[in-house]
Every structure is written in structure tokens, then in C-alpha cells.
PANU-103753 format. One record per residue (C-alpha): residue number from 1; x, y, z; residue in three letters. Coordinates in steps of 0.5 Angstrom, whole numbers, plus 500, padded with zeros to 3 digits. Layout:
N
NUM, X, Y, Z, ALA
...
REM end
This chain:
107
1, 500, 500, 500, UNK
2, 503, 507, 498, UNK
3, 503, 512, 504, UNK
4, 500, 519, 500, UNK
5, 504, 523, 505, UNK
6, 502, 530, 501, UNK
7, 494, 528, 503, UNK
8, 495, 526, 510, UNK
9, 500, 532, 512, UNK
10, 494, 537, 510, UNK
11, 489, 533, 514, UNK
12, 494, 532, 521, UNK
13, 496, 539, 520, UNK
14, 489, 542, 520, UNK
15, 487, 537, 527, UNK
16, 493, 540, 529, UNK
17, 489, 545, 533, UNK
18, 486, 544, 539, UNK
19, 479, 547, 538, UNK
20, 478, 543, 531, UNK
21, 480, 537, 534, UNK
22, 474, 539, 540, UNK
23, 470, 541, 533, UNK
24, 472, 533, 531, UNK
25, 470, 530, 537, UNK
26, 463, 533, 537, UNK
27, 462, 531, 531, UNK
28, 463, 524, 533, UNK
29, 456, 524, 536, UNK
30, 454, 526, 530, UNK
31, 450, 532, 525, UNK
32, 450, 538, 528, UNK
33, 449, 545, 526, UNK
34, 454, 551, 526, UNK
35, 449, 553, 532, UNK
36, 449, 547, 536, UNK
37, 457, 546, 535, UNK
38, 458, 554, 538, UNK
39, 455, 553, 544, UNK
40, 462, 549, 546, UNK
41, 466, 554, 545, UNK
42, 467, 562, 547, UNK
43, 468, 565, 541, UNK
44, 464, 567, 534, UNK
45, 461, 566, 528, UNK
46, 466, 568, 523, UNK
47, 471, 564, 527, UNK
48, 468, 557, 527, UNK
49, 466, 558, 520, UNK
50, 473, 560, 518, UNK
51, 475, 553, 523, UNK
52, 470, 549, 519, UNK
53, 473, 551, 512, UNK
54, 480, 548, 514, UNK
55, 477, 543, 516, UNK
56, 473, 542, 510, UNK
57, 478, 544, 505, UNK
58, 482, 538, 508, UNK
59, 476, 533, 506, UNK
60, 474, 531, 514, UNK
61, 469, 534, 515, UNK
62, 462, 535, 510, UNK
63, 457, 541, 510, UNK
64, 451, 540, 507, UNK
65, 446, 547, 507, UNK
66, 439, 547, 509, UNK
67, 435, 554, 507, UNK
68, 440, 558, 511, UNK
69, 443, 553, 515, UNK
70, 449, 549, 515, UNK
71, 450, 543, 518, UNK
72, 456, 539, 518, UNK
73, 459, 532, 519, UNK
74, 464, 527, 520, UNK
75, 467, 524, 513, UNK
76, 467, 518, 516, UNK
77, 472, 514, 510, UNK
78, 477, 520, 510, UNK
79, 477, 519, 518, UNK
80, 478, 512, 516, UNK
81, 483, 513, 512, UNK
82, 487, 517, 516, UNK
83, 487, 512, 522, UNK
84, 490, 507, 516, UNK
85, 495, 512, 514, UNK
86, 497, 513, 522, UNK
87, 497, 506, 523, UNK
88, 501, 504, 517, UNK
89, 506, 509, 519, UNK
90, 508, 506, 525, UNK
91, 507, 498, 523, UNK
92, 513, 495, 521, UNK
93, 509, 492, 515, UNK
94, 512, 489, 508, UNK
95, 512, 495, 505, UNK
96, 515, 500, 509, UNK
97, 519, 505, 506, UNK
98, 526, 502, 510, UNK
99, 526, 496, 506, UNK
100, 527, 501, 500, UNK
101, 534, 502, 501, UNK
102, 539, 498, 503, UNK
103, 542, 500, 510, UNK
104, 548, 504, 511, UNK
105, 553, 502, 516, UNK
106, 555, 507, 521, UNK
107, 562, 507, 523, UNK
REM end
């Protein structure tokens, strides 16, 4: 399995921030509206909107609209895949990239 580093980069780097990684963990319980996400947190609209846009434009997150409401959802296959990624990552497996080349010896 080829490990697409590029991809997960974005999506690690968009959970490296507390508030989303809580945003994710809510979402877990399910779809929320942007509303029902704020009552977590102690800051505003324009804020959260600009933390759910990363997490969007990563993939891990889906918003569907409703009239003028906007409810948001865990894109559980990305979430899957980045768990594979991570797990892939730090197992000794066939693929592993330290099978690519060959040791060096240190002196």
C-alpha cells in the first residue's frame, strides 16, 4: 500500500489545532448544525466558519445546507483512511518504506 503523505500532511495539520480537534470529537456524536457546534466554544461565528472551511477543504469534514442553515458531518471514509494511514505509518509491514534501500553501515 503506497502511503500518500501529501494528503494526510493537510488533514494532520488542519487536527493539529485544539478547537478543531473538539469540533471533531462533537461531530463524532453525529450531524450538527454550525449553531449546535458554537454553544462548545467561546468565540464567534465568523470563527468556527473559518475552522470548519479547513477542516472542509481537508476532506474530513462534510457540510450539507439546508435553507440558510449549514449542518456539518464527519466524512467517516477520510476518517478511516487517515487512522489506516497512521497505523500503516508506525507498523513494521512489507511495504515499509526502510525496506526501499538498503542499510548503511555506520562507522
Amino acid at each position: 500500500m503506497k502511503l500518500n503523505y501529501e494528503e494526510n500532511s493537510k488533514v494532520i495539520k488542519a487536527l493539529a489545532e485544539p478547537n478543531r480537534l473538539q469540533i471533531i470529537d462533537i461531530l463524532s456524536c453525529g450531524e450538527l448544525c454550525a449553531c449546535d457546534i458554537l454553544e462548545h466554544f467561546d468565540f464567534t461565528q465568523p470563527t468556527l466558519s473559518h475552522h470548519m472551511k479547513v477542516l472542509m477543504e481537508c476532506g474530513i469534514v462534510d457540510c450539507r445546507k439546508e435553507g440558510l442553515w449549514s449542518f456539518y458531518s464527519l466524512n467517516t471514509s477520510k476518517c478511516n483512511k487517515l487512522i489506516l494511514f497512521l497505523m500503516n505509518l508506525v507498523t513494521d509491514t512489507e511495504d515499509c518504506i526502510c525496506k526501499e534501500k538498503p542499510k548503511h553501515e555506520c562507522k
